[in-house]
N, C-alpha and C positions, 0 to 999 in steps of 0.2 A: 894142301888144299883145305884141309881140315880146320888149321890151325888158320888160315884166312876170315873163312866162313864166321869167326867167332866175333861176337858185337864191340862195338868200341867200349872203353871206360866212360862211365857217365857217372854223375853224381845218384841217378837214379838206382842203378845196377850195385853200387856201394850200400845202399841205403837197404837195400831188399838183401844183398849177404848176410849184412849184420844184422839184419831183421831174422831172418832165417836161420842164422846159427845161433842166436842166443832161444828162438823160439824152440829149434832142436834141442837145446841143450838140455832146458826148463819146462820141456811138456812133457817128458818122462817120469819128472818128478812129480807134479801136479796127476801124473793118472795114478802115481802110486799112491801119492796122499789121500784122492779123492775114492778109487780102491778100498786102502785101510778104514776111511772115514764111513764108508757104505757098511763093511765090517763088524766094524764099532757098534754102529746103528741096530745093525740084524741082531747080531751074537754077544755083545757086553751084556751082561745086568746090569739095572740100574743102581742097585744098592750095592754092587763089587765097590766104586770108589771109596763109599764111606766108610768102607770093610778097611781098606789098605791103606786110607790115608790118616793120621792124625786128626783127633776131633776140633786141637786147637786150631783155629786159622793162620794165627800164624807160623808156627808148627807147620802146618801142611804145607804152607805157601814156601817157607823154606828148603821145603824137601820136595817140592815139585821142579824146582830150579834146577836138581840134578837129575831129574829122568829122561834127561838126552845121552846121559850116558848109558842108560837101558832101554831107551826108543830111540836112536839115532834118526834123524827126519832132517830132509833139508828146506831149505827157510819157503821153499815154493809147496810143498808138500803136507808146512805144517797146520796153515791156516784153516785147509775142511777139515782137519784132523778135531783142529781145535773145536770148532762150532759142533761137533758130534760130540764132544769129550762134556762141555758145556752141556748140553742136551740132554748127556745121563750122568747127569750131576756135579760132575768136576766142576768145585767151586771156580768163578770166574779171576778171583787172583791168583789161582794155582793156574788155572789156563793161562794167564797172561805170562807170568814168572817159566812156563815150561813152554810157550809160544817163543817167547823173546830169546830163550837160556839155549834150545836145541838146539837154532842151527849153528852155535858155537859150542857149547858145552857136550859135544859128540866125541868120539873115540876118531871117527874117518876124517873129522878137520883136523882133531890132535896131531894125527900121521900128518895130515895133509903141509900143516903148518910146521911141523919137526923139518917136514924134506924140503920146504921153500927156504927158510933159512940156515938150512944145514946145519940145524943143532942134532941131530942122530950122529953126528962124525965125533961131536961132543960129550957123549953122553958115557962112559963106559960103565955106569955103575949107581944105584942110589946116591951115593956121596957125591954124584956127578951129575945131579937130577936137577940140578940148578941152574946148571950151562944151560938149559934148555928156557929163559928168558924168557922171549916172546911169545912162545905157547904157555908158559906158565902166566904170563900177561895176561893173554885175551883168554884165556879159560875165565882165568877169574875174574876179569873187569866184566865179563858177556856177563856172569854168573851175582856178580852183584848190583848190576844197571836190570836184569831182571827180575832180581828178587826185589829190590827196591819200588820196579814198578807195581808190582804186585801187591805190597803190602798200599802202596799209596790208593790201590783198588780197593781194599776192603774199607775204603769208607763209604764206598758209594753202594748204591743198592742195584741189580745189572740191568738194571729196566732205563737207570740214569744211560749207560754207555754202551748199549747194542742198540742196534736197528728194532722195530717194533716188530717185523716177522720174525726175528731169532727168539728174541723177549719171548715174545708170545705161543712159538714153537716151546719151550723151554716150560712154562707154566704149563702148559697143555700136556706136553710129555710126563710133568712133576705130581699133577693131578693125577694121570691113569696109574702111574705107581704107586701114588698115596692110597688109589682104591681098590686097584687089584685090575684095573680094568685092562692088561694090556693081554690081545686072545693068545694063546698058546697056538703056536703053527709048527709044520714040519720045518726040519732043518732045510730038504729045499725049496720052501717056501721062505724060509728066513735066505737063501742065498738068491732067490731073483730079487727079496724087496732089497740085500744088499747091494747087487748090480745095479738095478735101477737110481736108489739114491746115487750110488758114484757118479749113474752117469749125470744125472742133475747137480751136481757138486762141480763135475767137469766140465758142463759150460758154463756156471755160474763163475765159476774159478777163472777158466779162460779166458770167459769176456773181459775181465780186468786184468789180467797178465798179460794180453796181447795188445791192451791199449797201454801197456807201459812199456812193454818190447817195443814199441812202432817210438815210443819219446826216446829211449834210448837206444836209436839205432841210428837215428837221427842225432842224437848228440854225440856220438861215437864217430861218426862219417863226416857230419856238417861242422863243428868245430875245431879249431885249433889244438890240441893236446899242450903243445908249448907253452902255453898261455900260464900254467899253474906251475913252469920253471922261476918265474919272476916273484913267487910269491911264496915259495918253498922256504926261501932262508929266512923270511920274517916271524919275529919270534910267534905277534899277532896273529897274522893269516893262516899259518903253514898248515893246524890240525882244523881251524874251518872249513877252509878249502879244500883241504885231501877228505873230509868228508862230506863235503859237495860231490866233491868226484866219486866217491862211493856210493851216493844218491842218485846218482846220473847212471852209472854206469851198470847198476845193478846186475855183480856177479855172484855167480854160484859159491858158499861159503866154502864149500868143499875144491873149489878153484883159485879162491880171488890171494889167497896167500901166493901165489906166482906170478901175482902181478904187483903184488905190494913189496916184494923183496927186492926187484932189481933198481927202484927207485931211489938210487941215490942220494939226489937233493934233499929227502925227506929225513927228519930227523927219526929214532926208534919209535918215539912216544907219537910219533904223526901216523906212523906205519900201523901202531896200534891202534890208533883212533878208525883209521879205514880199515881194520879187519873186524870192529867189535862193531862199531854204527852198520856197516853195510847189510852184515847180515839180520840187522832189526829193522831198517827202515831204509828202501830204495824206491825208487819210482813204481817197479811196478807192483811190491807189498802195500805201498800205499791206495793203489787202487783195488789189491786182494783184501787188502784192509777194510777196506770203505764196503763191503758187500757183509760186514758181520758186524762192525761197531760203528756208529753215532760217526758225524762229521765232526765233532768239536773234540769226541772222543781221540780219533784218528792226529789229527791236528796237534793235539794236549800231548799226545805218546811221542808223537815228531819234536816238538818243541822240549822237552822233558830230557829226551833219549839224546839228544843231541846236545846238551848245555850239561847235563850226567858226563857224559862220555871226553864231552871236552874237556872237561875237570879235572876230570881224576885219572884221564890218559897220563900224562905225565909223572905225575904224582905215583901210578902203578908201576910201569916202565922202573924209575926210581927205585923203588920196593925192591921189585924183585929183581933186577941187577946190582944191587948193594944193600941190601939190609940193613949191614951192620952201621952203616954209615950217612942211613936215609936223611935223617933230620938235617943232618949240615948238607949234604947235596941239594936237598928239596928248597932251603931256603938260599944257596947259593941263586940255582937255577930259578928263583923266584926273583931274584934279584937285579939279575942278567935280564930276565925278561921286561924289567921297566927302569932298564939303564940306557940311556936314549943317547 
């Protein structure tokens, strides 16, 4: 009787699961990001970053690229992180370079991506650290598509590429340091002004993650899957299109390695491309995006991150599955590729 009572299949009823479990999945990270971000705010000083990081910019910028290996954050998580880190000083190409770097350049994806492609069964020893391919891949492709971006940042000044409330939250904040002006509070008065900003981070945050859950619930329910079987073995399409689908689909970085493994059709270096783009730029980071930097900025990172990545997916892949013998494979498979 129970099992009666229960509604038919509709296309509507598909669209709101998928809407709901990816919004489940993604809104635990977004309160811890926006948590830490509140955090940050209260309890950082301002002048710890310029303590700890390199004076040189680009120095810094390079060495910001690996502190997802000692901030682990997931890509939904890391965006109010960032705009608070921003705020008390972390230069804007080290934010970008450890924005873009974390949610691959982490310890929990490494595991993540060792057990999707079953290189841990591979692995029995340093001499054997090689077996491990495509986590050696996208560590380092994530790690150098953001350090790249980063450094292409420090030409501009941040007033060019954020929105004017950040900008101008940033100079304000930069002043009260410069003058001493910031008042000394109790610790828990430094923790309700941290809860508070969270929770303003947390609808800021959500209003744009939830309008990218709702496109990609919809494109997960409402289209065809098959559709990117026809286009997998073309040398052309194959890593455009798997990161379209990476764009569309926008998974959890600490997940999306178990959905990139069993796809067959896909060549390694396509699998790569949809584990390193995805977790920089999906439907709904583009709208978490767009609430901290410039439209054209947003745009420029999209277009950038995705012609980076297409490139030298292959070309990495290569690398690190044969070293010794890169240059004649790369120019082989160069070859192949416009042998019509």
């Amino acid at each position: 009787m129970i099992l009666a009572a229960l509604p038919e299949p509709s296309a509507f009823g598909d669209v709101l699961m998928a809407f709901l479990s990816i919004l489940f999945e993604g809104a635990p990270y977004i309160m811890i990001g926006t948590l830490l971000s509140g955090l940050i705010d209260a309890f950082l000083p301002a002048k710890l970053l310029d303590r700890v990081l390199p004076k040189n910019k680009v120095l810094s910028t390079l060495m910001a690229g690996f502190l997802g290996l000692i901030f682990p954050v997931c890509e939904c998580a890391v965006v109010p992180v960032i705009r608070r880190l921003v705020k008390k000083g972390l230069p804007l190409s080290c934010a970008l370079s450890y924005m873009l770097a974390a949610p691959i350049m982490n310890p929990i994806v490494a595991v993540s991506t060792l057990t999707a492609f079953k290189e841990f069964e591979k692995i029995t020893g340093w001499a054997t650290l090689g077996n491990a391919s495509m986590t050696i891949a996208r560590l380092s492709l994530g790690y150098i598509v953001a350090v790249t971006v980063g450094l292409i940042v420090l030409r501009f000044k941040p007033a060019q590429l954020l929105k004017a409330s950040v900008a101008d939250s940033i100079e304000h904040s930069a002043a009260e340091a410069a003058h001493g002006h910031a008042p000394k509070t109790s610790f828990n008065a430094k923790l309700v002004h941290a809860f508070r900003t969270a929770m303003g981070d947390f609808l800021d945050t959500g209003m744009y993650f939830t309008v990218g859950v709702i496109i990609t619930s919809l494109f997960n329910t409402q289209v065809d899957q098959n559709i990117l079987d026809s286009v997998a073995g073309n040398g052309f399409l194959a890593i455009p299109s798997i990161m379209g689908l990476a764009f569309v689909l926008s998974l959890c970085s600490t997940s999306d390695a178990f959905i990139a493994a069993p796809m067959a059709s896909f060549s390694m270096a396509a699998k790569l491309a949809f584990l390193v783009f995805g977790p920089m730029m999906d439907i709904k980071l583009m709208f978490m995006y767009a609430a901290v930097f410039k439209r054209r900025m947003v745009i420029g990172m999209l277009i950038g991150t995705f012609l980076l990545i297409a490139l030298l997916s292959g070309p990495m892949m290569l690398l690190v599955t044969d070293p010794r013998n890169f240059p004649e494979n790369f120019w082989n498979a160069l070859s192949a590729l416009f042998t019509f």
